[in-house]
C-alpha positions as CSV (number, residue, x, y, z in Angstrom):
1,X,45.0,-15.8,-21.3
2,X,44.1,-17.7,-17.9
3,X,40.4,-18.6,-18.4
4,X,40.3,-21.4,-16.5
5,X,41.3,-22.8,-13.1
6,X,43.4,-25.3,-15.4
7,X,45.3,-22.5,-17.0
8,X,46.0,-21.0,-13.5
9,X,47.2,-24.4,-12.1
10,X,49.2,-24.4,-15.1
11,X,50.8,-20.7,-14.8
12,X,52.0,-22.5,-10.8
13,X,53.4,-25.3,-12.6
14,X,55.4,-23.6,-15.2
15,X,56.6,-21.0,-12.4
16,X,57.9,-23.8,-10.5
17,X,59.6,-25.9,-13.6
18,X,61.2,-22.2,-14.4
19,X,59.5,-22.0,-17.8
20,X,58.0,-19.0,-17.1
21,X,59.6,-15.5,-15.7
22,X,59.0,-14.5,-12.1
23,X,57.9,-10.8,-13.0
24,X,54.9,-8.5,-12.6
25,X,53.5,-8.6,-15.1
26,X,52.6,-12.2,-14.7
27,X,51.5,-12.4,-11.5
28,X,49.6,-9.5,-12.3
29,X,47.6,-11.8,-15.2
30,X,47.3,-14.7,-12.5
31,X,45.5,-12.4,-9.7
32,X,43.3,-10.8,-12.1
33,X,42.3,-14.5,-14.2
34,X,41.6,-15.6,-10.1
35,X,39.7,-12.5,-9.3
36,X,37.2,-13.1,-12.4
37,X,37.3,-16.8,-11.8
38,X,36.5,-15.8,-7.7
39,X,38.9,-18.7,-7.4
40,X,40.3,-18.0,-3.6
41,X,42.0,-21.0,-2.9
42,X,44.1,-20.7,-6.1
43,X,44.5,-16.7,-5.6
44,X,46.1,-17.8,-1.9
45,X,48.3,-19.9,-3.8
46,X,49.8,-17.0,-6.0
47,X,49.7,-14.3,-3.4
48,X,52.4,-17.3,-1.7
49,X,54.4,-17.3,-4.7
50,X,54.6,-13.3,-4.7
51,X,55.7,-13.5,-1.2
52,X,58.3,-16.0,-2.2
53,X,59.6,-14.0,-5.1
54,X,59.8,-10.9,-3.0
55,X,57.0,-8.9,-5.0
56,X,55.3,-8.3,-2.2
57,X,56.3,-4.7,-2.1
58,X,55.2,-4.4,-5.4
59,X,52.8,-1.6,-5.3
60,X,50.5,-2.5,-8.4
61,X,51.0,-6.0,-7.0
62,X,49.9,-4.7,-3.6
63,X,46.8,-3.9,-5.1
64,X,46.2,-6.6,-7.0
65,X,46.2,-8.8,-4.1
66,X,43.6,-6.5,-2.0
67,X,41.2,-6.5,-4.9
68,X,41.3,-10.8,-5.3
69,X,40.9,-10.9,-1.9
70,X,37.8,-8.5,-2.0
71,X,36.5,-9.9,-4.8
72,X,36.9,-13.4,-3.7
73,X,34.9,-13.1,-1.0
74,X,37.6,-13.0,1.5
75,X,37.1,-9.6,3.0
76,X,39.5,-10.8,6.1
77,X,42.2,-11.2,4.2
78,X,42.2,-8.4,2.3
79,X,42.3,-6.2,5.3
80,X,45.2,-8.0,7.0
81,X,47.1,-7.5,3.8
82,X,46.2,-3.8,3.6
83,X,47.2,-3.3,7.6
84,X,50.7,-4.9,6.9
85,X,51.5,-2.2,4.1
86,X,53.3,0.7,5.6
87,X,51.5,4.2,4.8
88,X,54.3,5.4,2.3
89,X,53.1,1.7,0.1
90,X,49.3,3.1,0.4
91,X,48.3,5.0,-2.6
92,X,45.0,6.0,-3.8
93,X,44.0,2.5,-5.6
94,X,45.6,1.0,-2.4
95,X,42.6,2.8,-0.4
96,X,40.0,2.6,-3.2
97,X,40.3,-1.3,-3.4
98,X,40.1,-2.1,0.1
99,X,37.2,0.8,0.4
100,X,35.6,-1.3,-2.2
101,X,35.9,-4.5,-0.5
102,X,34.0,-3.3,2.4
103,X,31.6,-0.9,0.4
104,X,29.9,-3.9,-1.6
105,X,29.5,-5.6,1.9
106,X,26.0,-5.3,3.5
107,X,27.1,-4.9,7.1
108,X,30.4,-3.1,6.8
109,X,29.4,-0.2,4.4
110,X,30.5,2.0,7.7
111,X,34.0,1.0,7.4
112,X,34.1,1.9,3.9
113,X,33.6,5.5,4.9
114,X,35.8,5.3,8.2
115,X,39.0,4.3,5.3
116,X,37.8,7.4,3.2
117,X,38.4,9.9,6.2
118,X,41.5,7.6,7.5
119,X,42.8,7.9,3.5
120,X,42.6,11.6,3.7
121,X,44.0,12.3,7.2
122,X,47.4,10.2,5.5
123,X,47.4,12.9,3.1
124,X,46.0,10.8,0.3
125,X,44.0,12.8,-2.4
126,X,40.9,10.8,-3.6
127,X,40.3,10.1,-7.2
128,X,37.0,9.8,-9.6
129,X,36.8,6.3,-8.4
130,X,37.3,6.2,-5.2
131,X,34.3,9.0,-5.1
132,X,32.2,6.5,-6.4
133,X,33.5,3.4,-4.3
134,X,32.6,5.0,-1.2
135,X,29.3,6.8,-2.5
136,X,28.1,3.0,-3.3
137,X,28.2,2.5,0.3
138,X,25.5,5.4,0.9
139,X,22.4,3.0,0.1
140,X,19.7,4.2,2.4
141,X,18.5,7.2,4.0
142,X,20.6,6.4,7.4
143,X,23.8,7.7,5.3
144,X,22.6,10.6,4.3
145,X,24.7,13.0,6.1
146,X,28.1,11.3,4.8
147,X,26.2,11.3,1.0
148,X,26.5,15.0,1.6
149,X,29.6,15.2,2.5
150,X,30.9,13.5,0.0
151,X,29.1,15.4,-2.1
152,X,30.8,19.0,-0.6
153,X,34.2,16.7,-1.0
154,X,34.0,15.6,-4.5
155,X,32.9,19.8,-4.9
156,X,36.2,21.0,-3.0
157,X,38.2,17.8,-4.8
158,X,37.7,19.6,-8.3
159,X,34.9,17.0,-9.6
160,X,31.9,19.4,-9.3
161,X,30.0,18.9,-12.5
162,X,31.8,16.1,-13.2
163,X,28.9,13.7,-15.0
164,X,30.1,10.6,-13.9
165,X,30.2,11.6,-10.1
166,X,26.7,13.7,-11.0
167,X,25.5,11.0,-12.1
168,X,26.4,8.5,-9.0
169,X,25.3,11.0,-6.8
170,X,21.7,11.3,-7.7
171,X,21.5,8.3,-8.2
172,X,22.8,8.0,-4.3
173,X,20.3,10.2,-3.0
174,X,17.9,8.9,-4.5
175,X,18.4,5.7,-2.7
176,X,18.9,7.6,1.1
177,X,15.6,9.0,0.1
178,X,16.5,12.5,-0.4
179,X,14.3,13.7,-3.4
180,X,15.3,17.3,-3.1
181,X,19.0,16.6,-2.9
182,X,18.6,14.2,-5.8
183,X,16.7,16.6,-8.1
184,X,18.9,19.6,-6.9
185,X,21.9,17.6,-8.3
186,X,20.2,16.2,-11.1
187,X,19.2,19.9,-12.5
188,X,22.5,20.9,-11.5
189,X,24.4,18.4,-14.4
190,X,25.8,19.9,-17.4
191,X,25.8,16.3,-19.5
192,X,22.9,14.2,-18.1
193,X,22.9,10.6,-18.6
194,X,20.5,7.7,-19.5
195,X,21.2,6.3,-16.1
196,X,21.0,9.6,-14.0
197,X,17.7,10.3,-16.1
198,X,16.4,6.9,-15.0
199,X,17.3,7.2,-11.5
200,X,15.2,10.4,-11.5
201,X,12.4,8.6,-12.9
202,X,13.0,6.2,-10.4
203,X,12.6,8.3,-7.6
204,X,9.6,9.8,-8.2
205,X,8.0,6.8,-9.6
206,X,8.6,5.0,-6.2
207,X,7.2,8.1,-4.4
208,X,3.9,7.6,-6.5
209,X,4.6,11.0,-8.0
210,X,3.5,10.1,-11.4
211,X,3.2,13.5,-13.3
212,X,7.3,14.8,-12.2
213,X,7.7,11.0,-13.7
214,X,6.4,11.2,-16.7
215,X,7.7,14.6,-17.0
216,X,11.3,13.7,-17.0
217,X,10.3,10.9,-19.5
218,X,8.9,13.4,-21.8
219,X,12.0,15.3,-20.9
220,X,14.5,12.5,-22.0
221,X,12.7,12.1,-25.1
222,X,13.4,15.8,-25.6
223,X,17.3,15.4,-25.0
224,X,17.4,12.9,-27.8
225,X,18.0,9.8,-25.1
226,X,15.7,6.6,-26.1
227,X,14.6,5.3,-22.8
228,X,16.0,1.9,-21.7
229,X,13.9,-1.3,-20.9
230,X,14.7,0.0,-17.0
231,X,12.9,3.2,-17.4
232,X,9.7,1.9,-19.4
233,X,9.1,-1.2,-16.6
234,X,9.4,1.7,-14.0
235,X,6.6,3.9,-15.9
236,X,4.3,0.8,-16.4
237,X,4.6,0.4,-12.8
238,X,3.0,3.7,-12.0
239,X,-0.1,2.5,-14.2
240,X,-1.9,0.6,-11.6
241,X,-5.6,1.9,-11.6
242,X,-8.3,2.5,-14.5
243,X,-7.5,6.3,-15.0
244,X,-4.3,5.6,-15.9
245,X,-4.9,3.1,-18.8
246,X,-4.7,5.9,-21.9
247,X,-1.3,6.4,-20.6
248,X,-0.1,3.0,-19.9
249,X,-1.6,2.3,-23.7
250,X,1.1,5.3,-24.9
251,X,3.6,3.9,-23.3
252,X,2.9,0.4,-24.7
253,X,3.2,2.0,-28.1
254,X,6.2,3.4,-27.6
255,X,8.0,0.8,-26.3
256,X,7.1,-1.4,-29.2
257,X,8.9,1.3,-31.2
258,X,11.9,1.1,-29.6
259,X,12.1,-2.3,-30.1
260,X,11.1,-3.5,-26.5
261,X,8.1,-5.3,-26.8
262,X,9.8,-9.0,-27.3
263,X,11.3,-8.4,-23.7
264,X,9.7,-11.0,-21.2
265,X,10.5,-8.4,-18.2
266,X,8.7,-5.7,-20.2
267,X,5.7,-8.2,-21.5
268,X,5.5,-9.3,-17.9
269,X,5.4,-5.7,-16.6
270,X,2.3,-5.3,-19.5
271,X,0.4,-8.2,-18.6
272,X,0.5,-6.5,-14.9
273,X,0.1,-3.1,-16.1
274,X,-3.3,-3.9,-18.2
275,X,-5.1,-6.1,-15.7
276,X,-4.2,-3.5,-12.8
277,X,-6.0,-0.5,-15.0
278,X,-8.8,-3.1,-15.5
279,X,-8.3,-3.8,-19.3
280,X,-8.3,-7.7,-18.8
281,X,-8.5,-8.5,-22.6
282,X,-5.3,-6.6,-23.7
283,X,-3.9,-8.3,-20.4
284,X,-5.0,-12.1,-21.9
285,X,-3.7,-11.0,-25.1
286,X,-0.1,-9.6,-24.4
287,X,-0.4,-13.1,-22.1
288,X,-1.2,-14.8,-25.5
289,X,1.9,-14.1,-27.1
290,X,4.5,-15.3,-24.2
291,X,2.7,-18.2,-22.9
292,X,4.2,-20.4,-25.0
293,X,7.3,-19.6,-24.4
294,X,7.4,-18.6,-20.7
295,X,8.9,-21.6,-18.5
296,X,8.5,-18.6,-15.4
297,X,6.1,-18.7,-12.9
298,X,6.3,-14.8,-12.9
299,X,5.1,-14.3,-16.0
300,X,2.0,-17.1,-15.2
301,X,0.9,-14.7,-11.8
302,X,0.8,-11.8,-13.5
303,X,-2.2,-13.0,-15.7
304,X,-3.4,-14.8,-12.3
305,X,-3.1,-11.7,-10.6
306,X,-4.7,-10.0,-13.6
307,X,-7.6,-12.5,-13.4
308,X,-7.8,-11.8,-9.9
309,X,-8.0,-8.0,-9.6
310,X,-10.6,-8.0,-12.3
311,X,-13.4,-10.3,-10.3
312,X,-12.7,-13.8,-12.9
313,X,-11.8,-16.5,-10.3
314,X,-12.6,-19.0,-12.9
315,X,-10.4,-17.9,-15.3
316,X,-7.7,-17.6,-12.6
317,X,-8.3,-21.4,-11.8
318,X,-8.3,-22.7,-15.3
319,X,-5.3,-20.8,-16.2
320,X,-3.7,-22.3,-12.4
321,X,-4.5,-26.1,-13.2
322,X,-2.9,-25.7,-17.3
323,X,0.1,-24.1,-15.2
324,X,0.2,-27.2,-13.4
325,X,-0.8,-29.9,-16.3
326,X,2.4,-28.3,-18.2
327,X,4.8,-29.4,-15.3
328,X,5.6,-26.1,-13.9
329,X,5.9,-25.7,-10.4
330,X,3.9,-22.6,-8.8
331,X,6.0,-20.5,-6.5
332,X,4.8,-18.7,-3.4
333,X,3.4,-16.0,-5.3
334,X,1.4,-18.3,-6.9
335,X,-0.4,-19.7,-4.2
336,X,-0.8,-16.5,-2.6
337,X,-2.4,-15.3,-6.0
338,X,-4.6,-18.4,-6.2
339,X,-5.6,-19.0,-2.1
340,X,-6.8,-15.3,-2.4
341,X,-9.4,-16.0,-4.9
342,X,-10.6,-19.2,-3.6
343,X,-13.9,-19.2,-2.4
344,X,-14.9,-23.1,-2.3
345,X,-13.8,-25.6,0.8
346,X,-13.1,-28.5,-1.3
347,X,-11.0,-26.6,-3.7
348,X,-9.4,-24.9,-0.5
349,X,-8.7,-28.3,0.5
350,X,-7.0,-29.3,-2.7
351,X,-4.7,-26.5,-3.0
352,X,-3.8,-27.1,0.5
353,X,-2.5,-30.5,-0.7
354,X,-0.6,-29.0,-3.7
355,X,0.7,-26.3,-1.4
356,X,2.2,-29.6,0.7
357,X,3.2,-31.3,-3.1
358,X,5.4,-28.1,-3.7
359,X,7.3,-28.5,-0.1
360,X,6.1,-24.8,1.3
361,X,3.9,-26.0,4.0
362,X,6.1,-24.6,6.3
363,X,5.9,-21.2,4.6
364,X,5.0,-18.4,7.1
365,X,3.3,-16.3,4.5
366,X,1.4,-19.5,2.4
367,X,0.5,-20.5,6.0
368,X,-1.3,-17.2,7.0
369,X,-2.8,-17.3,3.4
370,X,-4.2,-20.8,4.2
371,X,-5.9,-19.6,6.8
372,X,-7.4,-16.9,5.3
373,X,-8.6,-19.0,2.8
374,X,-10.7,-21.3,5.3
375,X,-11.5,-18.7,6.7
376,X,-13.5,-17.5,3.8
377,X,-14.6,-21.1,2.8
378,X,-16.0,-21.9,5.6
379,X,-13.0,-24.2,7.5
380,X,-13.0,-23.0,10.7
381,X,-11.4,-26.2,12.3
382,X,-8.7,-26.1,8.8
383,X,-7.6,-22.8,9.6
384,X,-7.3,-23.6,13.6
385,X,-5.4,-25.8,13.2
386,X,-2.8,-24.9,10.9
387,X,-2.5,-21.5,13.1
388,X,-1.7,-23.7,15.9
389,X,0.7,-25.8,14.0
390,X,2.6,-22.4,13.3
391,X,5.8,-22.2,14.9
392,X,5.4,-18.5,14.9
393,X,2.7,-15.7,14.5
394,X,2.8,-12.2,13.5
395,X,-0.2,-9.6,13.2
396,X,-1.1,-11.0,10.1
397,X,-1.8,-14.4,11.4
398,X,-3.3,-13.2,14.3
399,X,-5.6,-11.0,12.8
400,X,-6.5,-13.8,10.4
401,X,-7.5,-16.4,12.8
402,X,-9.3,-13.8,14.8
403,X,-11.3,-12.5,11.5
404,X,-12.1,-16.3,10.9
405,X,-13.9,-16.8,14.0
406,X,-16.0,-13.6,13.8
407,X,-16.7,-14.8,10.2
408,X,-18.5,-17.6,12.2
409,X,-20.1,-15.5,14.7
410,X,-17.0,-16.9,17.4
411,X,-17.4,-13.7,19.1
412,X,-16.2,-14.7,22.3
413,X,-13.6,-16.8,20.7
414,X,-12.5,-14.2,18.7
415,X,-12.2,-11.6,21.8
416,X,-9.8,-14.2,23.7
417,X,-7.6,-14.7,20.2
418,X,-7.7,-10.9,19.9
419,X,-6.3,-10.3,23.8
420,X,-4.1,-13.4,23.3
421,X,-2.2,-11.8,20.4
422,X,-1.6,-9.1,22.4
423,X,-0.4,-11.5,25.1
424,X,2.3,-12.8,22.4
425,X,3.7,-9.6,21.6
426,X,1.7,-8.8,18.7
427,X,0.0,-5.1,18.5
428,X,-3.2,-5.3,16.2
429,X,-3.4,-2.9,13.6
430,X,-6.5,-1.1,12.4
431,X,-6.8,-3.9,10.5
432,X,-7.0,-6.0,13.5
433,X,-9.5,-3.6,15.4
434,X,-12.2,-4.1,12.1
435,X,-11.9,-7.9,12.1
436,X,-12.7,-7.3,16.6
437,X,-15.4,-4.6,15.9
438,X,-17.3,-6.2,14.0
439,X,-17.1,-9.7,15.8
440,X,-18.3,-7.3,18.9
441,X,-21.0,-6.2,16.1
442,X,-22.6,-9.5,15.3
443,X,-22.1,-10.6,18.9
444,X,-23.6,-7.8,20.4
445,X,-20.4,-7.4,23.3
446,X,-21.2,-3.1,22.9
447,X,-19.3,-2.7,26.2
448,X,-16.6,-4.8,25.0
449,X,-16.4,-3.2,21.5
450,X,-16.7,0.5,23.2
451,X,-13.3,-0.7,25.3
452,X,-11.4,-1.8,22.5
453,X,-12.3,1.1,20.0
454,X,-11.1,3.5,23.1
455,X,-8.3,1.1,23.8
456,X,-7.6,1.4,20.1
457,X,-6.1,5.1,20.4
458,X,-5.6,5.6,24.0
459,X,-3.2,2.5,24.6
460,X,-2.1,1.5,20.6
461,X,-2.0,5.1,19.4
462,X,-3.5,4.2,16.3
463,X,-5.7,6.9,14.4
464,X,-9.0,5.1,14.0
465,X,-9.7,4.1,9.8
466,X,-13.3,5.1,8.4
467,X,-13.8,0.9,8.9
468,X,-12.9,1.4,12.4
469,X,-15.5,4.1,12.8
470,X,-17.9,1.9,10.4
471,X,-17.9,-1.0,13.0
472,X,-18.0,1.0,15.9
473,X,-21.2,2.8,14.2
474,X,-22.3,-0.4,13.7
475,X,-22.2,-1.6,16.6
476,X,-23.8,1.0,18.3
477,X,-26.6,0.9,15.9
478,X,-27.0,-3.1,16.5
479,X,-27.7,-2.2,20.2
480,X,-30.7,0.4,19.7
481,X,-27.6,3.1,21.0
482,X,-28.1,5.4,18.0
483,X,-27.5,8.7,20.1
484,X,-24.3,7.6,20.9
485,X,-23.7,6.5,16.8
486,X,-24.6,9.6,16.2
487,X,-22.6,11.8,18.7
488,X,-19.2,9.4,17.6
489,X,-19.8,10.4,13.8
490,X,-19.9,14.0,15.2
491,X,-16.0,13.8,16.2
492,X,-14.9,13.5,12.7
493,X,-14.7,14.3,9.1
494,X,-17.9,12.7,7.5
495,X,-17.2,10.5,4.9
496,X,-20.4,9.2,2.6
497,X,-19.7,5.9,3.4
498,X,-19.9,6.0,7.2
499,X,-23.3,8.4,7.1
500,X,-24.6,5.6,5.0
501,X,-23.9,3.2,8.0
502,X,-25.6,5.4,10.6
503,X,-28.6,5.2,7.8
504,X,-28.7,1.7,8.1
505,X,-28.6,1.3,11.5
506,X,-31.8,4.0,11.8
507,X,-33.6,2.2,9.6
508,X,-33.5,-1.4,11.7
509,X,-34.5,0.7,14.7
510,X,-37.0,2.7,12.6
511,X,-35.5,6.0,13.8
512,X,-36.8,8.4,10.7
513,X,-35.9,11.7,12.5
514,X,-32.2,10.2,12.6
515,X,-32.0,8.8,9.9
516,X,-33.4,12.2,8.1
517,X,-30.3,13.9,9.7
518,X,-28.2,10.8,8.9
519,X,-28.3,11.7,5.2
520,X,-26.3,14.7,4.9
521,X,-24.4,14.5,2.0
522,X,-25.2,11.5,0.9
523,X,-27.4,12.8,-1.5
524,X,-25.2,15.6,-2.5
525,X,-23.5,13.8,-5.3
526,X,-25.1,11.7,-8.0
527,X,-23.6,8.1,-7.7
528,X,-24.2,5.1,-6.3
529,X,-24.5,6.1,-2.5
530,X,-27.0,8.5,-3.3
531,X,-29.2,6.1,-5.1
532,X,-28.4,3.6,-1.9
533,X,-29.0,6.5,0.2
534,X,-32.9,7.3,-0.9
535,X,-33.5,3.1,-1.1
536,X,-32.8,3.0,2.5
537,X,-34.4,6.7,3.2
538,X,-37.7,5.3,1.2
539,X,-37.8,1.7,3.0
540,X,-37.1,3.6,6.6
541,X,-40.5,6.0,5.8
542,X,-41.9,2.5,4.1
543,X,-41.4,0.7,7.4
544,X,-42.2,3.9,9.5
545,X,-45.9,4.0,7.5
546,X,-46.9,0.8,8.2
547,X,-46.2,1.1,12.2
């Protein structure tokens, strides 16, 4: 067996000193040994030697040669070799290899698809394989219409309910996007796999359709399939709020009986899953027993992130400076994680300097984070000037440096950032417009806040968000303009949230009648706005009394 680049080197020097046969069946061993060893240089040097032997018309040599080439990296090659073979020398491996070649290549995956129609037009009959060569090349929703082609192909080619090609092909829709086509398939297999079972899962999973998910799960288990570590990370993911913590907990139990509960991927995907459905001590106690272990930064953010999401910045920080006392270096995530919950100037300061230590300075997202981070902790000139050190700026930057300022009550400031990003070629989201309406809030620019809410849909074609509507309410309410507050809510559905704004605003002007109105249905359900509702109701007739 050629293992090494040694033994091939070897095989060319016994071929040379005559000690070993010139003959297929050798050459064959050397290209394959130099396709697992993606050793190009040495595959070049047998593909000379098969040239000089006259094997070159070798057929299954022919091959061979196509797929090192591929498989080497050398996609080139490999199609100069295939373009020299006459069509009679082309058989279906012939095609499949150099399909192959192109299909596992991110920006020739259309070529892949033009050899399958060429192959057929020579009269060459596709096999099993080549099927799933050229359905690897469907990987997003643009190929769709050739995934279904292939699909009536591999039908009128004999393979329909083939489970292999089933399989591939649900698993292929699922990836252009197609649900429907991907369960219609999926239902449609006589022999259902672990792997087309997951892909399902998959699917729906990704499109946050968490009952059809868990159905198929409960489904598998009913076939007699164990779920693999694949489909058990994908159903933790769709545990990402409170409500679903009974479930994740199932899950968890389950897992642990099929033996997965040592994986780090799975723990990981635990750790995650508890402190996202807001049971942080199950989170710090799956942590417990991999951190240890765990040289990973990933498996050190998910208990950041877990601190984070559940309101214990402290805890996040302590956990962040024993992350660094142990020698491990964070990653971006890490510092996104940890910049997020910073809430302090000096400590924004010092993670800036670790941020420098770790050589990501330069990193667009860390950079945006930064300023964020000022932002919030009060470093105005901090964030200003690493936004102006940035080579670049997207939305995000833009809409930070902007928010910053209105923080500050920069209103003006804020304004020219806001029509200077636009200037550069950024278009402000409805995230943008909040951070602008309410800078136009606390500065009291109503004309210029009117202008850009109007601007908002008439020249950015954005739908305004209930904070868009919040601000603009806001605003209005700020400037004694109540009337118009009120007429603006009157355009849309009322949401709880935004009457409570109007409330607010009635109240500072002492506008009972309004405010009266204002309530709606805020008092309709029994929650926290309700109560919030009749404290601000009660101190608007408090206030009225004493006038």
């Amino acid at each position: 067996e050629l293992a090494k680049e040694s033994d091939v080197l070897e095989f060319l020097d016994s071929l040379h000193k005559g000690k070993l046969s010139r003959n297929e069946a050798n050459y064959a061993q050397a290209l394959h040994a130099c396709t697992k060893l993606k050793a190009l240089e040495l595959g070049r040097q047998v593909h000379f030697e098969i040239h000089r032997s006259g094997f070159e018309e070798n057929l299954q040599l022919g091959n061979h040669v196509i797929n090192m080439y591929a498989k080497c990296g050398s996609l080139a090659e490999a199609r100069a070799f295939f373009d020299k073979l006459s069509p009679e020398r082309r058989n279906v491996f012939t095609w499949t290899a150099v399909m192959s070649a192109y299909a596992q290549t991110g920006h020739c995956k259309e070529t892949a698809l033009h050899l399958f129609h060429r192959m057929q037009l020579e009269g060459v009959r596709p096999n099993l394989i080549t099927f799933a060569v050229v359905l690897e090349a469907c990987d997003s929703s643009r190929f769709l219409d050739d995934a279904r082609l292939l699909h009536k192909l591999a039908m009128e080619n004999g393979f329909d309910g083939d489970s292999v090609v089933g399989t591939i092909l649900v698993r292929t829709y699922v990836l252009c996007k197609s649900l429907d086509d991907a369960r219609k398939t999926f239902d449609g297999l006589k022999l259902k796999s672990l792997v087309s079972w997951t892909a399902m899962i998959q699917a729906y999973a990704e499109k946050g359709l968490d009952k059809e998910a868990f159905h198929l799960y409960r489904g598998m288990g009913q076939e007699g399939l164990q779920p693999d570590r694949v489909s058990y990370l994908l159903l933790l993911g769709t545990c990402d709020r409170p409500e679903k913590l009974e479930v994740g907990k199932r899950i968890h139990s389950q897992l642990a009986a099929g033996g997965f509960e040592r994986d780090t991927a799975v723990q990981i995907a635990l750790v995650t899953m508890y402190g996202r459905c807001g049971d942080l001590e199950a989170s710090t106690s799956v942590f417990s027993t991999i951190e240890r272990s765990c040289d990973d930064e990933i498996c050190w953010n998910a208990m950041l992130g877990a601190y984070g999401q559940n309101g214990h910045p402290d805890e996040a920080f302590a956990l962040f400076r024993k992350f660094m006392l142990l020698g491990l270096k964070p990653s971006r995530p890490s510092f996104l994680t940890i910049l997020g919950l910073c809430e302090s100037l000096h400590t924004a300061r010092t993670l800036h300097e670790n941020v420098v230590e770790s050589g990501l300075e330069q990193e667009f997202t860390i950079q945006t984070a930064l300023i964020s981070c000022y932002g919030k902790c009060g470093g105005l000139d901090d964030a200003s000037k690493i936004f102006d050190g940035m080579e670049d700026h997207d939305v995000v930057s833009w809409t930070g440096i902007v928010e910053t300022h209105a923080r500050y009550g920069r209103g003006g400031e804020a304004l020219l950032l806001f029509y200077k990003m636009q200037q550069d070629g950024s278009r402000p989201n409805n995230i943008s417009f909040t951070c602008i309406l309410s800078a136009c809030s606390h500065a009291g620019l109503v004309r210029e806040g009117c202008q850009l809410f109007e601007s908002l849909v008439r020249d950015h074609g954005l739908v305004p968000s209930e904070l868009n509507f919040g601000c603009l309410v806001d605003l209005l309410g700020r400037a004694g303009r109540l009337d118009l507050a009120e007429g603006c809510l009157s355009r849309v559905a009322l949401d709880r949230n935004l009457r409570m704004v109007l409330l607010g605003a009635c109240r500072n002007q002492g506008d009972v009648e309004r405010g009266r109105r204002a309530v709606g249905d805020v008092f309709a359900a029994k929650d926290s706005s309700s109560e919030a509702g009749y404290v601000l109701l009660s101190n608007l007739y408090a206030a009225s009394t004493k006038k």
